[in-house]
C-alpha positions in Angstrom: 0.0 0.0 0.0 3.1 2.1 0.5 4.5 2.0 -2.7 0.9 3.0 -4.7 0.2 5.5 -2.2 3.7 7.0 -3.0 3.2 6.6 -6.8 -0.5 8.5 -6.2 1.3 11.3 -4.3 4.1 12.0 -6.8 1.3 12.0 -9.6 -0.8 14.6 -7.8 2.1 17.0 -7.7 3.5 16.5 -11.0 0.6 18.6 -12.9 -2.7 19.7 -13.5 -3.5 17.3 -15.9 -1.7 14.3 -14.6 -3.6 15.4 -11.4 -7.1 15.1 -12.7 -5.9 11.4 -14.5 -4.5 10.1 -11.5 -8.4 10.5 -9.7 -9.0 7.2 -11.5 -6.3 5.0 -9.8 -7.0 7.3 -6.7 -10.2 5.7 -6.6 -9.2 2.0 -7.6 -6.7 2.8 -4.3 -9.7 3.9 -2.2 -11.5 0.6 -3.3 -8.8 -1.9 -2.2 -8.1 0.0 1.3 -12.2 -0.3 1.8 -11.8 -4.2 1.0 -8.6 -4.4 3.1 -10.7 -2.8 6.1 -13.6 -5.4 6.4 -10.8 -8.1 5.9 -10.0 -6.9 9.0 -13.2 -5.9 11.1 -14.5 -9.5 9.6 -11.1 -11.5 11.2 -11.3 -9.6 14.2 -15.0 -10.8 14.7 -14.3 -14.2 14.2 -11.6 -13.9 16.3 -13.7 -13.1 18.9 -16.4 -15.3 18.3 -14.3 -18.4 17.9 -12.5 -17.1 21.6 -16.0 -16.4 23.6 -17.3 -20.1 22.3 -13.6 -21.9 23.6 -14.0 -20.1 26.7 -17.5 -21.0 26.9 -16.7 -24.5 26.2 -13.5 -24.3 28.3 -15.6 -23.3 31.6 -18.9 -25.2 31.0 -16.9 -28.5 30.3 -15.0 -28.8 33.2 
């Protein structure tokens, strides 16, 4: 993510024009940071489902 938000930064300053044509890949960048978000919100709640039902299991079982 580095290395295209880099790319998109140097293409915003380099001119008008170039500014207004990088908006495209700016979005496609805005798109995959979304995705990679509910990646994340999704693992964390399995994460903690998956702990509360081994805990759950841990305590009721024994």
């Amino acid at each position: 993510m580095k290395i295209l938000a880099t790319f998109l930064y140097k293409m915003f300053g380099a001119g008008l024009i170039i500014a207004v044509l990088t908006l495209v890949p700016f979005a496609i960048f805005l798109a995959i940071l979304g995705l990679e978000l509910a990646v994340c919100v999704i693992q964390a709640y399995v994460f903690s489902i998956l702990t509360c039902s081994y805990i759950k299991d841990a305590i009721e079982l024994h």
